[in-house]
C-alpha positions, 0 to 999 in steps of 0.5 A, a space after each residue: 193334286 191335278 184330277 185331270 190330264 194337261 189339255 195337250 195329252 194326244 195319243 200315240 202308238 197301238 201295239 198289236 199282237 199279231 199271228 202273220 206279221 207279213 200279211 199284217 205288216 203289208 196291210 198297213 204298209 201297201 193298204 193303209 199307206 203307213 211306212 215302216 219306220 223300223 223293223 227287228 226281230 218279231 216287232 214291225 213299227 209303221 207310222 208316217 214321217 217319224 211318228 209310230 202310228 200302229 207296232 206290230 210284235 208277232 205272236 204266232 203262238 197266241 190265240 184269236 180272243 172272242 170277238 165278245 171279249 175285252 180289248 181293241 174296237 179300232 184304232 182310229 188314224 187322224 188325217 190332216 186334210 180330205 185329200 190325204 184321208 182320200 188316199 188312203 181310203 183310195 188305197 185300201 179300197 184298191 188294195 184290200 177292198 174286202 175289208 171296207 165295213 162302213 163310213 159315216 159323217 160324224 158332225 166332228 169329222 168324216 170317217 171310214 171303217 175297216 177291219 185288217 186281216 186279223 180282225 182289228 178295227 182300223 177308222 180312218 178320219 180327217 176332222 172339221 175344224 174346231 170352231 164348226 164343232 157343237 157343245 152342249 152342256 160340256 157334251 160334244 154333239 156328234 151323229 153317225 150321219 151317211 156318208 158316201 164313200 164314192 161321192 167323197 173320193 170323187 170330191 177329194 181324190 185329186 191327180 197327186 192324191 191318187 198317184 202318191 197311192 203308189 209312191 215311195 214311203 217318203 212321198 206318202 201325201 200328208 201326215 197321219 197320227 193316231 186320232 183315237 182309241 176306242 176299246 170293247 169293255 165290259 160295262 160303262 160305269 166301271 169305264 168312266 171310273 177308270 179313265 175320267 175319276 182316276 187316269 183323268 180324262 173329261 167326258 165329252 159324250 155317252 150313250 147311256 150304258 152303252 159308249 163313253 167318250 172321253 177326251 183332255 183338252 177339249 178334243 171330241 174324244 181321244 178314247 171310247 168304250 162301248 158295250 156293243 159287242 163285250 157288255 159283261 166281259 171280263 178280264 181279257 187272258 193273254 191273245 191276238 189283238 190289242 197288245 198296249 195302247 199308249 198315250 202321251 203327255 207334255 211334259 215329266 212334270 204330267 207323267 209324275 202327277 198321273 203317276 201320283 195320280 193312279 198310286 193315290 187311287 190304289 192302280 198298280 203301276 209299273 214306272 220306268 222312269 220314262 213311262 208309266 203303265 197299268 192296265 184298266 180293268 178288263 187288263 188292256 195295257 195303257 202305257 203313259 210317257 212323254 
C-alpha cells in the first residue's frame, strides 16, 4: 500500500465558520481582492477565476473558540507573481489597514500576514522558484528574515497592479489559490503521527516540539502545525473558526489508497464516493477529493 501522498496533491478550499457573513464576505472580496464565486443561503465561496480559495457558511449561533484552543493559525493564499502579491497586499493595506500583523522573507517565498475581522489568519505569498530553494538532509532551509512591506510595494506595485485594486472581479490581476494551511494543535508528535505516518505527508521542516512542516511532492510545505498558542489543547468542541480544511489529489485512484489508507490505520472516515473526510486529532475536518 502507498505511505505517501502522489507528489501533485495541492491544497484546496478553507471552510470558515463565521458570525457576520457580510463583514466576512466584504473582507475577503474588497480587502483581499478574491471574487465570490457563488453565494446561497448562508454559505459565501470566493476564489479567483474558477478556483474556491476561502467558503464562508454563517454560523451566528456559534461561539468564538479560545485563541488557545485547536484549529486555523492562517490559511496562507499563493500568488502567482510579486506584482499580483503586490496588489492585494496594496489592497488590504488601503482597505482594512488594521489587520496587517506582520511580513517576512522566508528563504522560499516572501510573505504578509493578516488577521480577518473574526480572527483568523490569512498569509499572503508569492514563491521563489523552485530551483533557488535549499535542502539539507531531506529539510527544506527556510528563515523568518525582515522584509519591508513599503520597500516591497515600492518595488512591485506597478500602474496596472495598483489600479486592478478597484477593478471588476474578473479583471483581478493574476491567479491566487490556496498555498497552504497551517493549523494550531495541541502537541507535535501527535501531529507528525497523524498527517506524515498515517494521511502521508513527508516532512520538510520542525522546530523541535514546537512546528511541523509538511508537504508531498517536494513542496516547502502544504500544511503546518505548531504549539505556539495550543501547546496541550485538546479537542476543539463546535465554534467560529476553521470549519474544514480540504486537500486535493490527482487522481480516484489516490483518494482510494488514502481511503485505504486511513481504515489500514483504524481513522473513521466518511466516504461519499467523491470524497473522504476524517478529522485529526484535536477534530479539525480535512476532507480529501479529487
Amino acid at each position: 500500500m502507498p505511505e505517501l501522498l502522489a507528489p501533485d496533491t495541492a491544497m484546496g478550499a478553507v471552510t470558515l465558520r463565521v458570525a457576520d457573513l457580510d463583514a466576512m464576505t466584504a473582507y475577503y472580496r474588497d480587502a483581499v481582492t478574491l471574487t465570490v464565486l457563488a453565494a446561497e443561503g448562508g454559505r459565501v465561496i470566493l476564489g479567483r477565476d474558477a478556483t474556491p480559495i476561502v467558503i464562508l457558511e454563517h454560523a451566528p449561533e456559534l461561539r468564538h473558540a479560545s485563541p488557545h484552543e485547536a484549529g486555523l493559525f492562517h490559511t496562507a493564499i499563493l500568488f502567482d507573481s510579486e506584482e499580483s502579491l503586490a496588489a492585494a497586499v496594496y489592497s488590504v493595506a488601503t482597505k482594512a489597514p488594521g489587520t496587517f500583523t506582520g511580513s517576512a522573507d522566508h528563504l522560499v517565498s516572501k510573505a504578509f500576514y493578516f488577521t480577518d475581522p473574526e480572527g483568523n489568519g490569512v498569509e499572503l505569498y508569492w514563491d521563489r522558484d523552485r530551483s533557488q530553494w535549499s535542502w539539507t538532509h531531506g529539510q527544506i532551509e527556510m528563515a523568518t528574515l525582515y522584509l519591508d512591506p513599503n520597500g516591497f510595494l515600492n518595488e512591485n506595485l506597478t500602474d496596472r497592479a495598483s489600479a486592478s485594486v478597484d477593478a471588476a472581479d474578473d479583471s483581478r490581476l493574476g491567479t491566487a489559490v490556496v498555498g497552504h494551511v497551517h493549523l494550531s494543535v495541541g502537541d507535535i508528535a501527535s501531529a507528525r503521527s497523524f498527517y506524515v505516518d498515517k494521511l502521508g505527508f513527508e516532512s520538510t521542516a520542525a522546530l523541535g516540539d514546537q512546528a511541523l512542516f509538511v508537504s508531498a511532492g517536494g513542496y516547502h510545505h502544504h500544511m503546518a502545525m505548531n504549539t505556539w498558542n495550543s501547546k496541550g489543547a485538546g479537542r476543539r468542541q463546535l465554534a467560529l473558526g476553521l470549519g474544514q480544511v480540504e486537500i486535493t489529489v490527482p487522481t480516484a485512484d489516490d483518494l482510494g489508497e488514502l481511503s485505504e489508507r486511513m481504515r489500514h490505520y483504524g481513522v473513521q472516515s466518511r466516504d461519499d464516493g467523491r470524497s473522504v473526510t476524517f478529522d485529526d486529532p484535536w477534530l479539525n475536518s480535512v476532507r480529501a477529493t479529487v
